[in-house]
C-alpha positions in Angstrom: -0.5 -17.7 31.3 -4.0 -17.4 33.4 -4.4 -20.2 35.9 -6.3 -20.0 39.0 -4.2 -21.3 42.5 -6.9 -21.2 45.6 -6.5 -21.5 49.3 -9.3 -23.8 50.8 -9.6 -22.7 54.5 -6.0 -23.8 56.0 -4.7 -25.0 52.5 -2.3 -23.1 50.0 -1.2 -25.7 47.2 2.9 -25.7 46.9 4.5 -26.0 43.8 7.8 -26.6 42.8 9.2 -23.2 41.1 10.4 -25.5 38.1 6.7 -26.6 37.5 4.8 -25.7 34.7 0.8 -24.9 35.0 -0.7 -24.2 31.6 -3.1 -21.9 31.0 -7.2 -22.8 32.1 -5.8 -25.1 35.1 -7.3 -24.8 38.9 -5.4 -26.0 41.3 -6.9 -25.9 45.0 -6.3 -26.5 48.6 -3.7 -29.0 49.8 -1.8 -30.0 46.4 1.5 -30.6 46.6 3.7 -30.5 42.9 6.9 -31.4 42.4 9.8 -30.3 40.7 9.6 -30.2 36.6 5.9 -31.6 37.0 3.7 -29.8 34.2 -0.2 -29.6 34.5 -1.3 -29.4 30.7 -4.6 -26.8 29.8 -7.8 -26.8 31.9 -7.3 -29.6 34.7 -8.5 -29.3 38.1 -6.4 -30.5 41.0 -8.9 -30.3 44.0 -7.5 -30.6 47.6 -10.5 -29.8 49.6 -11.4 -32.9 52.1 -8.2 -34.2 51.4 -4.4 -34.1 49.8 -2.6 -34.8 46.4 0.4 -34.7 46.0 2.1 -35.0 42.4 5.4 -36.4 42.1 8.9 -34.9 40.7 9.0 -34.9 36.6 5.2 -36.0 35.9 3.0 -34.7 33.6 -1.0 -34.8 33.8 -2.0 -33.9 30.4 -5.1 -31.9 28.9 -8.8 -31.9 31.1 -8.0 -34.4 33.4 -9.5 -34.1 37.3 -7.7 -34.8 40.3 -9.4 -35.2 43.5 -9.6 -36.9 47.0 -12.1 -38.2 48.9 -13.2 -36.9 52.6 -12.9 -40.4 54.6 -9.9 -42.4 55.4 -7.5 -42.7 53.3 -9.1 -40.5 50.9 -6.1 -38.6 49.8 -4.8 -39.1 45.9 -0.8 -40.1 45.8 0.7 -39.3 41.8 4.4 -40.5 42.2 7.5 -39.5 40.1 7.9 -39.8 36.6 4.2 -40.6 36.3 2.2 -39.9 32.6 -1.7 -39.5 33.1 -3.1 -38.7 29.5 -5.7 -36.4 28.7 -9.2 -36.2 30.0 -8.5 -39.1 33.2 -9.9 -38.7 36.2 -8.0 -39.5 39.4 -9.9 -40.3 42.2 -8.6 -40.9 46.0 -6.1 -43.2 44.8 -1.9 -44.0 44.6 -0.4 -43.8 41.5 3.2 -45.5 42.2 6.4 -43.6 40.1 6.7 -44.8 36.4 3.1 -46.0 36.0 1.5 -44.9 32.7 -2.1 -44.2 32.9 -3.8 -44.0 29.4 -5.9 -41.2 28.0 -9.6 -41.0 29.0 -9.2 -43.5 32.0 -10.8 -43.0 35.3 -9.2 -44.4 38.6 -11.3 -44.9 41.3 -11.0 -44.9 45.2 -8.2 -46.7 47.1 -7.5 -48.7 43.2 -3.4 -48.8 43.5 -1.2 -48.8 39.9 2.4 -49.8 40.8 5.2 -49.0 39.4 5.8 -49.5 35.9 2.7 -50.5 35.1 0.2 -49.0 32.3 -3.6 -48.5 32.2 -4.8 -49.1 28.9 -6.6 -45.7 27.2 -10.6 -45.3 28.1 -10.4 -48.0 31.0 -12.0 -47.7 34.5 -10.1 -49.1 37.0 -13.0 -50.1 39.8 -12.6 -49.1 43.7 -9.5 -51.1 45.5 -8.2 -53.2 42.7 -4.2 -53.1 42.4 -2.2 -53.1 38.8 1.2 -55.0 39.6 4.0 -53.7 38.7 5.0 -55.0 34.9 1.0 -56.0 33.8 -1.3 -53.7 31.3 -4.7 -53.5 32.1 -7.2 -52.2 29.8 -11.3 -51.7 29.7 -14.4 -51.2 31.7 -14.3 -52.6 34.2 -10.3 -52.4 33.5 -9.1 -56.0 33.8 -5.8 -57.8 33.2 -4.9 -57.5 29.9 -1.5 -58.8 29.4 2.3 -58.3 31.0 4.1 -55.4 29.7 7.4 -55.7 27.4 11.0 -54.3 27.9 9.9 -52.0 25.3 6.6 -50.6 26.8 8.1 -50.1 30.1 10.8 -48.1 28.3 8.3 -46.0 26.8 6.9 -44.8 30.6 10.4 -43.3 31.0 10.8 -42.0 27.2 7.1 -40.4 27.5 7.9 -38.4 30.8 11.2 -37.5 30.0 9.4 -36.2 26.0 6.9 -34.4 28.5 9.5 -32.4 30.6 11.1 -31.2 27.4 7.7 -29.9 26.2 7.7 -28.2 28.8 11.1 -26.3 28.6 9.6 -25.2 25.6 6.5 -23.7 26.5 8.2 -22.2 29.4 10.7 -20.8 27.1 7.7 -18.4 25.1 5.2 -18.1 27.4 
């Protein structure tokens, strides 16, 4: 696998040893990444005027960006068991555990996702604004979209537990 992991001045990002980084991915300066976490092909996780840390057993999936932003409060928070779908953009926010942001979406500064809640695929989820636990919300500007079933807060679970199998598997011939 060829992936680039860079010191920014004081800042060496720590990974789990149980991670997986796929290959194209840059991780820099103060990242943190917990155990079983995968980073799919060609994200950038950028902890230069601030820190992310990314929770035990999530996955952030193909192209998507991670980074922070240099005032207060500017750091970017992924919790546990967290799926963030390909090509997203995370930006100085919190992420609670078992939230479920959709491909293509872009979270903006200080916005807050709670646990067990989803963001709908291609939404933009404006500065500050907070998804409560249990709602969906879905386009751009992201608004409330509806409350989530039994079934779809299930799936949050099923889809991080299908992503730390993948990567078992990938682990396993690479």
């Amino acid at each position: 696998m060829s992936y680039h992991i860079l010191k920014y001045k004081d800042y060496e990002p720590k990974m789990d040893e149980s991670s997986f980084i796929a290959d194209g991915v840059r991780i820099i300066g103060n990242v943190e990444i917990g155990r079983n976490a995968s980073i799919w092909f060609n994200c950038v996780i950028r902890g230069d005027v601030g820190s992310i840390k990314i929770g035990d057993e999530t996955n952030i999936q193909d192209g998507t960006v991670i980074h922070v932003d240099r005032n207060s409060g500017g750091d970017t928070i992924i919790g546990s068991m967290v799926t963030v779908g390909h090509f997203c953009v995370l930006h100085a926010c919190t992420i609670h555990d078992k939230a479920f942001i959709g491909m293509g979406s872009v979270i903006m500064d200080h916005a807050i996702v709670e646990s067990e809640a989803m963001v709908a695929a291609g939404s933009l989820v404006t500065h500050g604004k907070v998804i409560k636990s249990g709602e969906v919300w879905a386009g751009r500007p992201a608004q409330f979209f509806k409350k989530m079933s039994d079934e779809e807060i299930k799936h949050i679970t099923q889809s991080a537990q299908n992503y730390i199998m993948l990567m078992k598997e990938y682990k396993a011939i690479c």
